[in-house]
C-alpha positions in Angstrom: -23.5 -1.8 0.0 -20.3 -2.8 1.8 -19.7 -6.3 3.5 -17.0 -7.4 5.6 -14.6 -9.9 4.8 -14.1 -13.0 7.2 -11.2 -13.3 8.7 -11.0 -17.0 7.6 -11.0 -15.3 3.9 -8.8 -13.1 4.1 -5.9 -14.4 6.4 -4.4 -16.8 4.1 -4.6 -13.8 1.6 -2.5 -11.6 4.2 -0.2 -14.3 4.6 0.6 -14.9 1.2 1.2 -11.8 0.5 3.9 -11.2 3.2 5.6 -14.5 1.8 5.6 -12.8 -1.6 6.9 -9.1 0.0 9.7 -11.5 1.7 10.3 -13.3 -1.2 11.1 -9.6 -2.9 13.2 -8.4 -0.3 15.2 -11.3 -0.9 14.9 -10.2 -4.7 16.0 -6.9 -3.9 19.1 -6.5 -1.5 20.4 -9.7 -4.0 20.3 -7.5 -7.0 20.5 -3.8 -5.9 21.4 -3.9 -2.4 18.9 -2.0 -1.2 16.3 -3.6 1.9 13.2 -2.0 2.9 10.8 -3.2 6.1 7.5 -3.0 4.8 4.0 -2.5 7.1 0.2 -3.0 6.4 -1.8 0.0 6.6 -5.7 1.0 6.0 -8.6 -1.3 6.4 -5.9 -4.7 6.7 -4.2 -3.2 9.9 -7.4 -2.5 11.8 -8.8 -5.9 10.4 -11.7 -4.4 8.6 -11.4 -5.5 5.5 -14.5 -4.7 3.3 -15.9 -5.1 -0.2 -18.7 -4.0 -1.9 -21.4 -7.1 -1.8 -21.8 -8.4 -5.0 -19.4 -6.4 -7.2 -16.6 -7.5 -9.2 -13.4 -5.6 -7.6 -13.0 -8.2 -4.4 -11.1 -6.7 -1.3 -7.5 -5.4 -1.2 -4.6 -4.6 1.2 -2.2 -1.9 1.2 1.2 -1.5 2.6 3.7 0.6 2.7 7.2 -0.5 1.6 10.0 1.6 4.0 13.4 1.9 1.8 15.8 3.9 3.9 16.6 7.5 4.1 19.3 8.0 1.0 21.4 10.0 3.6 22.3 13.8 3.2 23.2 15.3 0.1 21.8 12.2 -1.7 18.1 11.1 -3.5 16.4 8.1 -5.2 16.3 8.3 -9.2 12.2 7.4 -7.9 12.0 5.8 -11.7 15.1 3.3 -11.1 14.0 2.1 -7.5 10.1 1.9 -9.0 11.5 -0.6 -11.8 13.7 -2.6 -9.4 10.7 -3.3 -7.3 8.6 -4.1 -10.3 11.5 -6.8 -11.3 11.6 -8.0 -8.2 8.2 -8.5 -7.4 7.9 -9.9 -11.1 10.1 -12.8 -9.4 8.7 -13.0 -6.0 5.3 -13.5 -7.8 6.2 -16.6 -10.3 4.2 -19.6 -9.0 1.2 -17.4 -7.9 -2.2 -16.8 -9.5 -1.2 -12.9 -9.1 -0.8 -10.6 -12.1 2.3 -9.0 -13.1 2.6 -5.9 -11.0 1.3 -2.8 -12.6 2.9 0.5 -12.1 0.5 2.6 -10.6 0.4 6.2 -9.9 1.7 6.1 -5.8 1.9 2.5 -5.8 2.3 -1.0 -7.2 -0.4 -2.9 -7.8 -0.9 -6.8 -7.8 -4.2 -8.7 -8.4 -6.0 -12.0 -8.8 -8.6 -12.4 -11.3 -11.7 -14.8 -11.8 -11.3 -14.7 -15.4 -14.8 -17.2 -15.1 -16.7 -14.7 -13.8 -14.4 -11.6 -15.1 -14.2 -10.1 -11.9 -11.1 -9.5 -9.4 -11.1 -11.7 -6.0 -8.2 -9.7 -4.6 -5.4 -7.5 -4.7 -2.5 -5.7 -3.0 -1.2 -1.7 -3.4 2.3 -1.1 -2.4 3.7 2.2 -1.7 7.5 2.8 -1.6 7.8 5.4 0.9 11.0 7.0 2.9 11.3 9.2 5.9 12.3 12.4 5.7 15.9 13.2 7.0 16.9 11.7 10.4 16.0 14.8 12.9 13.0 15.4 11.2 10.4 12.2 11.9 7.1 14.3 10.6 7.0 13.6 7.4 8.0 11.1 4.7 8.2 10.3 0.8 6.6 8.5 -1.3 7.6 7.2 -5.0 4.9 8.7 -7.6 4.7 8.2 -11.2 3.3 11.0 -12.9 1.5 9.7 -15.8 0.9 13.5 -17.1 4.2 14.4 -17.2 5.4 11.1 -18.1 8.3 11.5 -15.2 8.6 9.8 -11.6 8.4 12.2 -8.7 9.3 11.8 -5.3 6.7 13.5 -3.3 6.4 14.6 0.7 4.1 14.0 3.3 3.4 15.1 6.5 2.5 11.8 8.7 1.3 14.4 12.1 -2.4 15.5 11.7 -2.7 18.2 9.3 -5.9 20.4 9.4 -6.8 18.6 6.1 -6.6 15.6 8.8 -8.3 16.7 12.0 -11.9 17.0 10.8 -12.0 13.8 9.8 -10.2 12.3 12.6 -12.4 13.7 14.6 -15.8 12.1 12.8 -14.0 9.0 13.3 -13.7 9.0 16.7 -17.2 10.6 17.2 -18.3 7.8 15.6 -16.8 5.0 17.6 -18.8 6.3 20.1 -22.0 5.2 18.4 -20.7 2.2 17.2 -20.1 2.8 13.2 -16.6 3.2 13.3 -16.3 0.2 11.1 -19.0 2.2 7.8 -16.6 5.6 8.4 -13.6 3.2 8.4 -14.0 3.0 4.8 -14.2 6.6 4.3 -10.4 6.6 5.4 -8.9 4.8 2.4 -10.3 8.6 0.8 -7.6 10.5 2.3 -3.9 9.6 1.8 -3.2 8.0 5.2 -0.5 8.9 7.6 2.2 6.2 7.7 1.9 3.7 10.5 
């Protein structure tokens, strides 16, 4: 069974972690001169942050890390500018109770761990995402590493509503109607979300 997370909890957690995502911008226009913005998506944006009650895998938060477009006729090696954010966060994350970042599939992750009680408290996913080419605002990339293959990929996205989208947009807002928006919420970490 889910629970929600207090905002007391969690807010310190939030704001931590933006210091750290600062602290690797910083990291990153120093050493490769590239910025991103980044935003919080999922359950952290709509400030339902949920865990399951007495389980060992704590809450999370996931954002999305905007690099810009690489401009016509050019692309991101998506291996190089996956490494460079792993350094960088490596940096940003000295001083902190948070792991080394671990190079996930579509994202990096980052986590803190009650090595007591062997369980994780918290963590963070960040995806490393670009818009598609400047007349053309539908869709984006995202950096993926594809473990199979042992290669990195940069993969598109539509961010409108596909049809894979619309069913379940509309449950969701069927169900704000009788007040559960909050239990199929959860359901929407499932499917990859559009960016916000």
């Amino acid at each position: 069974m889910y629970e929600y997370v207090k905002k007391s909890e969690y807010a310190p957690i939030r704001k931590e972690l933006e210091e750290i995502i600062k602290r690797t911008q910083i990291e990153m226009r120093k050493n490769y001169g590239l910025t991103f913005q980044f935003h919080l998506i999922g359950s952290g944006r709509w400030h339902l942050v949920t865990r399951i009650q007495g389980g060992n895998k704590g809450f999370d938060f996931d954002y999305n890390l905007i690099i810009p477009h690489p401009g016509n006729g050019y692309y991101y090696k998506a291996n190089i500018i996956k490494q460079n954010f792993i350094d960088s966060f490596k940096t940003a994350l000295r001083g902190t109770q948070y792991s080394f970042p671990k190079d996930s599939t579509s994202a990096i992750t980052i986590k803190v761990a009650d090595k007591k009680y062997k369980k994780i408290r918290y963590g963070c996913d960040f995806a490393i995402i670009y818009y598609g080419d400047y007349d053309d605002s539908d869709r984006y990339y995202y950096l993926r590493n594809n473990k199979k293959q042992g290669s990195y990929d940069t993969c598109y996205v539509s961010s409108s509503l596909s049809h894979h989208h619309l069913p379940y947009q509309k449950i969701l807002l069927a169900s704000v109607t009788n007040g559960s928006f909050r239990l199929i919420s959860l359901k929407r970490k499932v499917l990859m979300p559009p960016v916000y």
